[in-house]
C-alpha positions as CSV (number, residue, x, y, z in Angstrom):
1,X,0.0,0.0,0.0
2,X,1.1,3.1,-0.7
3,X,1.4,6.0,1.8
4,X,0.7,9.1,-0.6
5,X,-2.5,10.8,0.2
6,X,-4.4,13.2,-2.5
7,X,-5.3,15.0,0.2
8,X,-1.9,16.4,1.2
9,X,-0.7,17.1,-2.0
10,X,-3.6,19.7,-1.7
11,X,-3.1,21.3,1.4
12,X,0.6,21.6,0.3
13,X,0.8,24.9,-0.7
14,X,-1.0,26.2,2.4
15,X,1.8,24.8,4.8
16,X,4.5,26.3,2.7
17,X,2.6,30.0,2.9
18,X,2.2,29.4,6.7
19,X,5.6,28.7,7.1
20,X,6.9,31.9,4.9
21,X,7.8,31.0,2.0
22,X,8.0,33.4,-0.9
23,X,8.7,32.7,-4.7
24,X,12.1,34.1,-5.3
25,X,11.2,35.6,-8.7
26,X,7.8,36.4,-8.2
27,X,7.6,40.0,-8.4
28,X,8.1,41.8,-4.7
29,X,10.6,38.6,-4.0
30,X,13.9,38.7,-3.1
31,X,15.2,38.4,-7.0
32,X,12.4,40.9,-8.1
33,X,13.9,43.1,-5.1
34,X,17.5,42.7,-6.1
35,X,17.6,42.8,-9.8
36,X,19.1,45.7,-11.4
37,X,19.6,47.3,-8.0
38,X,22.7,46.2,-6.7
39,X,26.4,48.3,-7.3
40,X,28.7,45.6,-6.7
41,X,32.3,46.5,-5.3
42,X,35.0,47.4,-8.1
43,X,37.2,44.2,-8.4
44,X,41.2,44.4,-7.5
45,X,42.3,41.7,-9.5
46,X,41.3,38.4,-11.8
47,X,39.9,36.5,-9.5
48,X,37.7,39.2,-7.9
49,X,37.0,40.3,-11.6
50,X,35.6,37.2,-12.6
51,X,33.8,37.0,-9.5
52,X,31.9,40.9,-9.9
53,X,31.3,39.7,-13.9
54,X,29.3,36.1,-12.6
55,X,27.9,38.1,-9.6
56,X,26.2,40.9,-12.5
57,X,25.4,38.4,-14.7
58,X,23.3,36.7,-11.8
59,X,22.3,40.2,-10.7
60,X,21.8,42.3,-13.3
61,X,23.8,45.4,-13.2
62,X,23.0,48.7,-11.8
63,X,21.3,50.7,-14.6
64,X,22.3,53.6,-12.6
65,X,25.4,55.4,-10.5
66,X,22.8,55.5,-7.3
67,X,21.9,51.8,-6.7
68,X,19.5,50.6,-3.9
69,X,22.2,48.3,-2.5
70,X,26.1,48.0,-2.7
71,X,28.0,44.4,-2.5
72,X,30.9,44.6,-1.1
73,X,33.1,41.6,-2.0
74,X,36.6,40.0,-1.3
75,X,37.7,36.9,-2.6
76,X,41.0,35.1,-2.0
77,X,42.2,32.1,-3.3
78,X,44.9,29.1,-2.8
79,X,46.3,26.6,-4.8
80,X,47.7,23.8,-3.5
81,X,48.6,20.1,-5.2
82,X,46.0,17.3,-5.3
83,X,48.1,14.6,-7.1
84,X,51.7,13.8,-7.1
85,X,53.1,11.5,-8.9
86,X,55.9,8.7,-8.0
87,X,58.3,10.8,-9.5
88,X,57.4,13.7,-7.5
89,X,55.5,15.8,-10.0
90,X,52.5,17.0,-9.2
91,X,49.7,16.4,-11.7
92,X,46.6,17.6,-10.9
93,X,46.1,20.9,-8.7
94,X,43.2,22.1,-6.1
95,X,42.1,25.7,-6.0
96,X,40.6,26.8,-2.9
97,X,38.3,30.2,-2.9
98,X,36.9,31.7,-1.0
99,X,35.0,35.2,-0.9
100,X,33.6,36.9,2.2
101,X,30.3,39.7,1.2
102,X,28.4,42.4,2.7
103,X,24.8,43.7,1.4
104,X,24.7,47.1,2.6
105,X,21.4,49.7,1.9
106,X,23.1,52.3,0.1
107,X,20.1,55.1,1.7
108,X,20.5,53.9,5.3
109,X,24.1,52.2,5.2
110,X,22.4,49.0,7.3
111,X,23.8,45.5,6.8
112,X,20.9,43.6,5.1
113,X,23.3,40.0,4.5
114,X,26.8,39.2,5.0
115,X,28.6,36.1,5.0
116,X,31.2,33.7,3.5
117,X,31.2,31.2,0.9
118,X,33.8,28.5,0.1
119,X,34.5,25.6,-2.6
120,X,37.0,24.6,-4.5
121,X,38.1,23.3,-8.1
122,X,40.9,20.9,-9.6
123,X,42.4,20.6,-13.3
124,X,44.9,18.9,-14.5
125,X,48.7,20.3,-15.0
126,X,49.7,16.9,-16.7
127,X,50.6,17.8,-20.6
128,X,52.0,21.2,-22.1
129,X,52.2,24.2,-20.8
130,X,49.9,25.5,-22.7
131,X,46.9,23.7,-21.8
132,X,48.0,23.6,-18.4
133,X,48.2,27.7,-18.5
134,X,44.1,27.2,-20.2
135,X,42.9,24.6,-18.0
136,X,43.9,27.1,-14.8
137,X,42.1,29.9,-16.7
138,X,39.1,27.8,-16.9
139,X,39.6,26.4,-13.3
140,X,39.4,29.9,-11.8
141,X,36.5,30.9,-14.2
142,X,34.5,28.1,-12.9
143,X,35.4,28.8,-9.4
144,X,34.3,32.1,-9.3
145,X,30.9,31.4,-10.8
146,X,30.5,28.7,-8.0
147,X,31.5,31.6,-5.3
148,X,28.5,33.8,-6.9
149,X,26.1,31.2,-7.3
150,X,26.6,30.8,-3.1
151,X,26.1,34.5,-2.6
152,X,23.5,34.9,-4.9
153,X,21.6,32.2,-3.4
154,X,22.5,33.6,0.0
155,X,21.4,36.6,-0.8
156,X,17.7,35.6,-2.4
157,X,17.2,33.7,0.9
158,X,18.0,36.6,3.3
159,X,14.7,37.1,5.3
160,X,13.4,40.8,4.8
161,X,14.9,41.4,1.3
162,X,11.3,40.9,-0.3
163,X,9.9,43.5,-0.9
């Protein structure tokens, strides 16, 4: 016998309303809030380029000089070997990021969100230089997306932001 009841699939949508959940694109959500409106901090180097490029991609950018919020960002990263071989030569490397953010209101100057996100990526530095030099450059690319999906979703899941 099976335990799926009808009945419940109904009254779903009730006990997620009671328990405060909101749509996060429907409009006066936390996306609907944030899109467009968010001046994201000036990047300092690659990494934190990459970062502020996913993170406005994700966003959208600020149509305007005067945004609603400001994202400040910092972003670090480490790379350290995953694989070495017998012959001591390491063949496949780690890159550990890491990026700590802060959702300010740029009227009032309150901290809406802040926080820290972390993950990592590997590629392989087995082969030429060459396409160890690209598959680094790709590493790092996908890394940073990774750190702005976390604050993204962070951010869209911030209680209050809706609007």
């Amino acid at each position: 016998m099976s335990s799926f009841n009808r009945r419940s699939l109904l009254l779903m949508p009730l006990a997620l309303a009671a328990c405060g959940f909101e749509p996060v694109y429907a409009p006066g959500g936390a996306g609907d809030t944030l899109n467009g409106r968010v001046k994201v901090s000036a990047p300092n180097s690659v990494e934190s380029f990459l970062l502020v490029q996913s993170l406005e991609r994700r966003l959208g950018r600020s149509a305007t000089s005067t945004s609603d919020f400001a994202l400040a960002v910092n972003v670090t990263t480490n790379t350290r070997a995953a694989s070495i071989t017998t012959s001591n030569e390491t063949d496949r490397l780690n890159i550990d990021g890491r990026a700590n953010f802060t959702l300010t209101s740029s009227d009032t100057g309150q901290v809406l969100a802040s926080g820290q996100v972390s993950d990592f990526v590997s590629y392989s530095a087995a082969g030429s230089t060459v396409s160890a030099l690209a598959d680094e450059r790709a590493a790092r690319e996908r890394l940073m997306v990774i750190l702005s999906d976390q604050i993204v979703n962070r951010l869209y899941a911030t209680p209050g932001l809706a609007s």
